[in-house]
TORPA-4810 file (N, C-alpha, C, O; in nm, 3 decimals):
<nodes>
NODE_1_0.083_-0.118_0.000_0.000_0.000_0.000_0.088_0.124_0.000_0.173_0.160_0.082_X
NODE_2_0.045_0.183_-0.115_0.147_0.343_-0.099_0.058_0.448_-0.024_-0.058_0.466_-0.062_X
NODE_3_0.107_0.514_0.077_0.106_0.644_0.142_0.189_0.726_0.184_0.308_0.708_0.159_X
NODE_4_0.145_0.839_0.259_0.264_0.923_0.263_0.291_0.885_0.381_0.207_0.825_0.447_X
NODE_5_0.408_0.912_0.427_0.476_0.909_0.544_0.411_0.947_0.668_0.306_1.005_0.641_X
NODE_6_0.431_0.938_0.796_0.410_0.954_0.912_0.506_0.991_1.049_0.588_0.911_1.093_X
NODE_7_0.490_1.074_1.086_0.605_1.115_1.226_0.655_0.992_1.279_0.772_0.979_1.314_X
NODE_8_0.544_0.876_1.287_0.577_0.779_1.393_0.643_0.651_1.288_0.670_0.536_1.324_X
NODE_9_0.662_0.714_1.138_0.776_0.626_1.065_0.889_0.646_1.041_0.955_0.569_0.972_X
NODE_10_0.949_0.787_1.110_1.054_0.798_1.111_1.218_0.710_1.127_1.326_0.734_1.072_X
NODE_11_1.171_0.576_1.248_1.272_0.516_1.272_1.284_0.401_1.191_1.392_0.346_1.170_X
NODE_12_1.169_0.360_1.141_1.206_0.249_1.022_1.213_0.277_0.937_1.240_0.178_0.868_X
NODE_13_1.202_0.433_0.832_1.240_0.516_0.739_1.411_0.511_0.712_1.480_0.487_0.613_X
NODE_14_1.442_0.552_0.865_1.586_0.593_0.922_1.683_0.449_0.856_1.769_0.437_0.769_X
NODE_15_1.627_0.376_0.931_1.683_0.208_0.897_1.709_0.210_0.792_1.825_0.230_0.753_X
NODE_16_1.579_0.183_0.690_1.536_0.187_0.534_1.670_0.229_0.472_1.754_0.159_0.415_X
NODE_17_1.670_0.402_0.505_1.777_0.438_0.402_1.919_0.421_0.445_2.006_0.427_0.359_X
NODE_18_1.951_0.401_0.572_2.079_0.396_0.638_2.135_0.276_0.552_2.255_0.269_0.523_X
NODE_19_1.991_0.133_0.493_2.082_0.018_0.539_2.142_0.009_0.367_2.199_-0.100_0.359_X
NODE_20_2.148_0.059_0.271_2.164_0.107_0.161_2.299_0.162_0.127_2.292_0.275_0.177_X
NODE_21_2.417_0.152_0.073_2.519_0.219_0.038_2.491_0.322_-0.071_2.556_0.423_-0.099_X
NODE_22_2.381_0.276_-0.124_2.375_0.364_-0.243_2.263_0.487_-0.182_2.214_0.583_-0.241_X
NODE_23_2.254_0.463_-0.109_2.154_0.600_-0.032_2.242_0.648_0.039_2.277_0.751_-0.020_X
NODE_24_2.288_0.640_0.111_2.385_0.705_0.229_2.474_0.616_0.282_2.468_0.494_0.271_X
NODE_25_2.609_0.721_0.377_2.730_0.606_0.388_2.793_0.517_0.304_2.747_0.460_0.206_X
NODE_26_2.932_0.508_0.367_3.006_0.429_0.225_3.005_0.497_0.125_3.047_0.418_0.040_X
NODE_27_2.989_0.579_0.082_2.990_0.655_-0.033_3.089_0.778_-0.015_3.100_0.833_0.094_X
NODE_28_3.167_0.820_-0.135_3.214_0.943_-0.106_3.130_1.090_-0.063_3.026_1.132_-0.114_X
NODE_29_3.192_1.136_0.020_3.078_1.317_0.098_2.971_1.217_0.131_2.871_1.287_0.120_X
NODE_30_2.935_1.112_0.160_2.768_1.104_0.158_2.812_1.058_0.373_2.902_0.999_0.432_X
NODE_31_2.701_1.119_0.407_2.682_1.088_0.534_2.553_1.000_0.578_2.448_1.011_0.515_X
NODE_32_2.562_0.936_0.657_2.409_0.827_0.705_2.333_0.947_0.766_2.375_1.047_0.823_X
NODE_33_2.201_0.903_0.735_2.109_1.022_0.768_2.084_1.020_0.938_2.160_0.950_1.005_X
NODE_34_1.975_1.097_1.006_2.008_1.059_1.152_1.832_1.104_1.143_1.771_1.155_1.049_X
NODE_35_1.785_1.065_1.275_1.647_1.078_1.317_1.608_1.237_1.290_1.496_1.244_1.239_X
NODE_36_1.658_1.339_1.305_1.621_1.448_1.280_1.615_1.514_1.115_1.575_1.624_1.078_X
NODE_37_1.665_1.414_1.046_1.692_1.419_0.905_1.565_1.382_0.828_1.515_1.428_0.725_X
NODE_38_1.524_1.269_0.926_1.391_1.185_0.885_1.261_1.303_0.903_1.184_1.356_0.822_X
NODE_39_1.280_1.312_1.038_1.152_1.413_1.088_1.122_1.505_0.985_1.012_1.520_0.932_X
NODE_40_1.270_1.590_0.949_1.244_1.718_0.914_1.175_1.679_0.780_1.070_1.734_0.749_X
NODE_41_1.223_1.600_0.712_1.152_1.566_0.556_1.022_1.553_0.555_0.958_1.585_0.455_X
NODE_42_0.959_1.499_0.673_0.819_1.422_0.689_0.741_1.525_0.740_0.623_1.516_0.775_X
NODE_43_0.805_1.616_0.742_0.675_1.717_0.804_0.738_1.886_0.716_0.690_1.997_0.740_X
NODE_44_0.830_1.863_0.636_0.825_2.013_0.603_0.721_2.018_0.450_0.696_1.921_0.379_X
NODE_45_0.684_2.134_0.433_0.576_2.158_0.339_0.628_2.150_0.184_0.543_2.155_0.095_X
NODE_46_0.795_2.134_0.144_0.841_2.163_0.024_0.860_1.996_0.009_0.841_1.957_-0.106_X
NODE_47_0.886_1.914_0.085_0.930_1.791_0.062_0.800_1.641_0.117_0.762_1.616_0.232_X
NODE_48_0.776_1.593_0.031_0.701_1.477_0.061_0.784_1.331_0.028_0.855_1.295_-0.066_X
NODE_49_0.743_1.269_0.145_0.798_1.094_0.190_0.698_1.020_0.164_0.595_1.053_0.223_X
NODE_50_0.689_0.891_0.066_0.569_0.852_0.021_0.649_0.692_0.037_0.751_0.645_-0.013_X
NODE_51_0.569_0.653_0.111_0.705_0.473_0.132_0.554_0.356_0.111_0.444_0.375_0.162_X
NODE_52_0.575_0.296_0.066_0.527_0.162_0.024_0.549_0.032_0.156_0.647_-0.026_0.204_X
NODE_53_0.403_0.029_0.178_0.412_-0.091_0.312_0.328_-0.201_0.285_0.221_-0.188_0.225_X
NODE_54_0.374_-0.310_0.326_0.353_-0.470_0.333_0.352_-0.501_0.465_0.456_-0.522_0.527_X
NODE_55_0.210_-0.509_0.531_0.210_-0.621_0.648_0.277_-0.550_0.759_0.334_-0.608_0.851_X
NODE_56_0.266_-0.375_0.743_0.242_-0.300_0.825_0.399_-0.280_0.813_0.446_-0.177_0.859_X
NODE_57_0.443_-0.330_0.780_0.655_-0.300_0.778_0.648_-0.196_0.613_0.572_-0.213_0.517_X
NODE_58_0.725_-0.123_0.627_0.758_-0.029_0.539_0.880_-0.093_0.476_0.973_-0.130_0.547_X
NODE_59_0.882_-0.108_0.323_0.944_-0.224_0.245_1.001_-0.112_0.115_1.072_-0.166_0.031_X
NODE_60_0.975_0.025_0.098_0.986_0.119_-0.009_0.972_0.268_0.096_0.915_0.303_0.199_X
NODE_61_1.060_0.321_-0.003_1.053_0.475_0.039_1.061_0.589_-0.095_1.115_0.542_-0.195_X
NODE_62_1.022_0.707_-0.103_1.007_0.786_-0.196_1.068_0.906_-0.156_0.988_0.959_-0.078_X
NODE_63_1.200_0.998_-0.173_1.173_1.142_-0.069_1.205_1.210_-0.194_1.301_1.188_-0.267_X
NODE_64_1.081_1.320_-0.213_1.083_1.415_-0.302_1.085_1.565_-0.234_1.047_1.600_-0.122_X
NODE_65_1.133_1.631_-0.328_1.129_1.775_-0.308_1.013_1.883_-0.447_1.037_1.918_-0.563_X
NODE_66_0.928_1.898_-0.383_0.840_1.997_-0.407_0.888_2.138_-0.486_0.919_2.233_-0.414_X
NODE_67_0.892_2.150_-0.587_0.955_2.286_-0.638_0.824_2.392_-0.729_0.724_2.338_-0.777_X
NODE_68_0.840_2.498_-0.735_0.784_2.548_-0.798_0.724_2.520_-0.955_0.607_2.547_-0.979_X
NODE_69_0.822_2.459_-1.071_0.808_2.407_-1.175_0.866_2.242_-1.173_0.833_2.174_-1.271_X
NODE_70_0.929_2.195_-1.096_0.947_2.089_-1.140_0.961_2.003_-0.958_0.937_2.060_-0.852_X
NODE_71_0.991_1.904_-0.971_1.005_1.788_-0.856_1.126_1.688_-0.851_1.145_1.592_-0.925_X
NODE_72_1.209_1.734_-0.742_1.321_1.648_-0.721_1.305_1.532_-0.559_1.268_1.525_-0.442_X
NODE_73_1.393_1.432_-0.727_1.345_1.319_-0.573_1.509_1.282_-0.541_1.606_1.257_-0.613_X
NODE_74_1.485_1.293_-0.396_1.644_1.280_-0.354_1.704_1.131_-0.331_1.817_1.083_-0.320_X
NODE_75_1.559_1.075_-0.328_1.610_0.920_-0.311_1.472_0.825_-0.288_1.365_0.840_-0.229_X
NODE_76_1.537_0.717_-0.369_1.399_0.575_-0.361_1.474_0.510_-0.363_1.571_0.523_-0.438_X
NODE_77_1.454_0.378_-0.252_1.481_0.286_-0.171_1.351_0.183_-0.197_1.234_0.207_-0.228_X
NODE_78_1.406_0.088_-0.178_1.370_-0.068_-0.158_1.428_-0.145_-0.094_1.551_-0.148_-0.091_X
NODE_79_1.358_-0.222_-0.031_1.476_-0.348_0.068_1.479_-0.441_-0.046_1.399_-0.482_-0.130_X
NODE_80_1.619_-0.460_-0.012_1.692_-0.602_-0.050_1.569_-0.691_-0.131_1.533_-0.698_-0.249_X
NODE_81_1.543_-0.728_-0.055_1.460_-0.877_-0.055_1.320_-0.838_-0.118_1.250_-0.937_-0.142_X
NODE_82_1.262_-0.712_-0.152_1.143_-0.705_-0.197_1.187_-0.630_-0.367_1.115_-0.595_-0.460_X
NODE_83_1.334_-0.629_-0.348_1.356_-0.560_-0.491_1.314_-0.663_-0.644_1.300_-0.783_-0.624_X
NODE_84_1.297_-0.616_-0.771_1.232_-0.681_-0.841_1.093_-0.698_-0.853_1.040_-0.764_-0.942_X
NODE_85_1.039_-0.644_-0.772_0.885_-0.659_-0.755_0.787_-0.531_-0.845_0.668_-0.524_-0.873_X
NODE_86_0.907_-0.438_-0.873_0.834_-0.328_-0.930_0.758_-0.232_-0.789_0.656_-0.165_-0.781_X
NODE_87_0.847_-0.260_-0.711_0.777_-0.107_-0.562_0.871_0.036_-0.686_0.803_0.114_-0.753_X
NODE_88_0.985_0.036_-0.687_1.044_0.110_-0.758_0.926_0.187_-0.867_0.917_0.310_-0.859_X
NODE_89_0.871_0.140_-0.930_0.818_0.209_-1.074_0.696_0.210_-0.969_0.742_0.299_-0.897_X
NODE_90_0.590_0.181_-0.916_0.487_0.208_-0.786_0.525_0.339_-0.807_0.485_0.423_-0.888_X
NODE_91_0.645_0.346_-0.687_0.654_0.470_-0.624_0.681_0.623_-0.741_0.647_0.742_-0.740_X
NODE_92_0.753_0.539_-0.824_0.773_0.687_-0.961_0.654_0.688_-1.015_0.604_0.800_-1.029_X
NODE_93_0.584_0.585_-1.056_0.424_0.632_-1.128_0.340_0.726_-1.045_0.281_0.820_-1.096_X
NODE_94_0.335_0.695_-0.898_0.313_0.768_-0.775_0.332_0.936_-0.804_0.249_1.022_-0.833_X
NODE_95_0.457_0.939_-0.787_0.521_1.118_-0.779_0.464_1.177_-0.898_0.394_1.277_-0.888_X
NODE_96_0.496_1.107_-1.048_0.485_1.150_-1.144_0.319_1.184_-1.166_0.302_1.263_-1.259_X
NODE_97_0.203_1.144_-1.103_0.046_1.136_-1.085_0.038_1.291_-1.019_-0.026_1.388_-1.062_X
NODE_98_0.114_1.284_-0.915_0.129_1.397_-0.811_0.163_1.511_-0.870_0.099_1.615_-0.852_X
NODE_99_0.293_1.500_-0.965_0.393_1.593_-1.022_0.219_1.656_-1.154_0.178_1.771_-1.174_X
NODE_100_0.178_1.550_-1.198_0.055_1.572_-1.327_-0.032_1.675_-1.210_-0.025_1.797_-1.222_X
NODE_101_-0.099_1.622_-1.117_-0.215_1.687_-1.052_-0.165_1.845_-1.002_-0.260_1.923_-0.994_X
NODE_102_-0.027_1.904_-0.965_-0.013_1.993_-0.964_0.021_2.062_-1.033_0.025_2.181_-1.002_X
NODE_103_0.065_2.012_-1.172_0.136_2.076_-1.273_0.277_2.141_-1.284_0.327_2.239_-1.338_X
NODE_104_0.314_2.038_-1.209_0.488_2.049_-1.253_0.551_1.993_-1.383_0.531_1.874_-1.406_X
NODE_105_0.618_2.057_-1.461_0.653_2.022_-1.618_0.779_1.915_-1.589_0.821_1.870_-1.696_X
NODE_106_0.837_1.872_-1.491_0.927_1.820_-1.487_0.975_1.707_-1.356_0.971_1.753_-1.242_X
NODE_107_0.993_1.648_-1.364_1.070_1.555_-1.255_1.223_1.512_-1.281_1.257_1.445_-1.378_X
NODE_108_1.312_1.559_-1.182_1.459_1.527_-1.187_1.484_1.431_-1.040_1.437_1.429_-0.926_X
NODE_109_1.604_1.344_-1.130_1.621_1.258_-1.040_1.811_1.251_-1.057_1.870_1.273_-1.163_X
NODE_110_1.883_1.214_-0.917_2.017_1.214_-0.951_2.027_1.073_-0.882_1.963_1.030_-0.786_X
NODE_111_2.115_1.018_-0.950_2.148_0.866_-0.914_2.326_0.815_-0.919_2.416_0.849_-0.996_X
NODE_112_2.326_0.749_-0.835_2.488_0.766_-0.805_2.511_0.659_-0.900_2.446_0.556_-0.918_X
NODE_113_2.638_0.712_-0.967_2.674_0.648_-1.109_2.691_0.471_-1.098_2.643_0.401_-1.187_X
NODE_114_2.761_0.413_-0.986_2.730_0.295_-0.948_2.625_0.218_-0.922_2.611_0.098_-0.901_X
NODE_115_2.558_0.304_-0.928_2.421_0.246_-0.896_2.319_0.171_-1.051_2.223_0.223_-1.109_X
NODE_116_2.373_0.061_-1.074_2.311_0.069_-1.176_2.170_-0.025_-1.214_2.132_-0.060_-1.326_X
NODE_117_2.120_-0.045_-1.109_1.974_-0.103_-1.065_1.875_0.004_-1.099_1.766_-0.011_-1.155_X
NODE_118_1.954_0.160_-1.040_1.816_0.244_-1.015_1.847_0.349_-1.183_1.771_0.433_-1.232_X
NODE_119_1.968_0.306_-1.228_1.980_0.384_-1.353_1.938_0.292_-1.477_1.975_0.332_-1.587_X
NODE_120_1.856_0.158_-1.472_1.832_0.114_-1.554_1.654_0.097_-1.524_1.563_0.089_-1.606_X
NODE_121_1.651_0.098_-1.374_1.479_0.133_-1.343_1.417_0.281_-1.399_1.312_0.300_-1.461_X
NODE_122_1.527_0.385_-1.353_1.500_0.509_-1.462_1.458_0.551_-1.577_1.372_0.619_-1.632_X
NODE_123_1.590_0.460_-1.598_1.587_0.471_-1.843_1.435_0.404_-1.866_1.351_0.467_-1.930_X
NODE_124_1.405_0.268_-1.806_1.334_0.214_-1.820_1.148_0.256_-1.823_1.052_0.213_-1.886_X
NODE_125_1.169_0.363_-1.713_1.072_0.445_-1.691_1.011_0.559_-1.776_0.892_0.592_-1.773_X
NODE_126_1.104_0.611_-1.849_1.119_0.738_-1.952_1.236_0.788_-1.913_1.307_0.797_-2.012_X
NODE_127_1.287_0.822_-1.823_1.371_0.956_-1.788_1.494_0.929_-1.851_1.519_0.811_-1.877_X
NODE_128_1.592_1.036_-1.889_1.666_1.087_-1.959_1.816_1.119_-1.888_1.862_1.201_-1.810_X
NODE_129_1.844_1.048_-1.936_2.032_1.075_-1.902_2.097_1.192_-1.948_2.154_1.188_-2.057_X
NODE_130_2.097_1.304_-1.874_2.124_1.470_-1.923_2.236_1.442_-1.953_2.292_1.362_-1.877_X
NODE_131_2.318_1.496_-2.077_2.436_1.525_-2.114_2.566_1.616_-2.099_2.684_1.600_-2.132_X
NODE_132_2.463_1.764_-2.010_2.498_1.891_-1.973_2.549_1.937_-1.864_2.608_2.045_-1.858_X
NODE_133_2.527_1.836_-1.743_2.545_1.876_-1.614_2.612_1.779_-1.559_2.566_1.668_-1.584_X
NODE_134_2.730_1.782_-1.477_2.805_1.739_-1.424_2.794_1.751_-1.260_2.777_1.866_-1.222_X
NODE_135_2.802_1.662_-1.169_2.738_1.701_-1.034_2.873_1.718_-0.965_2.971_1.644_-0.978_X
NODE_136_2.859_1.863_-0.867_3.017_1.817_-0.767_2.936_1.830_-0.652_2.820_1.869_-0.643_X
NODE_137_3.036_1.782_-0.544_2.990_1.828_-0.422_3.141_1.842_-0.341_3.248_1.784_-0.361_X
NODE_138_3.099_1.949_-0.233_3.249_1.934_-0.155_3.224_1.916_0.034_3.133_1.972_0.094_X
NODE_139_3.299_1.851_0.081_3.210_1.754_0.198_3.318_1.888_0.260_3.438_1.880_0.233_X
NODE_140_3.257_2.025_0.356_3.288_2.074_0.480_3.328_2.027_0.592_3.253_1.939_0.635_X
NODE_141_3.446_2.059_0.678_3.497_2.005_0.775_3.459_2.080_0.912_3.503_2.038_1.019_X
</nodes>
């Protein structure tokens, strides 16, 4: 069942994306998210958490950002063991319904280049491998 998130899903949210290399940690600059990371997403008005549950356990996660013309999703997650099932394309048919009903012309998504589960669930979806933009980031000490 897809819905949106809840205050009181914060700690199995937390889990969700922690347990992931390709979401957070282990990764270069990337840090594991922490309980206040969770909260703040789930309740601020620019960003919606839309996670996919089975049997009351939360098995998918969605975290988008709300923009004026378009919608960025910072990350979709699946556990291990429920991957292949198509929660992945769920949750993007999901945003993209959302992204239609408000009239955003666009949805962007960034995916870590190793990752090549969620860059072939992407292509697969429609979305488009930009040619133009190059991502940096620089991790503050």
């Amino acid at each position: 069942m897809l819905r949106d998130a809840r205050k009181k899903d914060a700690q199995e949210i937390l889990e969700l994306f922690n347990s992931d290399p390709n979401i957070a940690g282990n990764n270069e600059n990337r840090e594991e998210y922490d309980i206040e990371d969770i909260k703040d997403y789930i309740k601020k008005d620019v960003s919606k958490m839309i996670v996919y549950e089975e049997d009351k356990i939360i098995v998918a996660a969605l975290l988008a950002q709300f923009w004026k013309n378009y919608i960025y999703i910072n990350s979709l997650i699946v556990k291990k063991q429920h991957q292949g099932q198509g929660l992945g394309q769920k949750l993007l048919a999901h945003i993209e319904q959302l992204a239609k009903q408000e009239q955003k012309c666009q949805i962007e998504i960034e995916v870590i280049i190793t990752n090549k589960r969620m860059q072939k669930l992407v292509e697969k979806t429609g979305y488009k491998k930009q040619k133009l933009i190059a991502f940096y980031s620089k991790k503050l000490k």
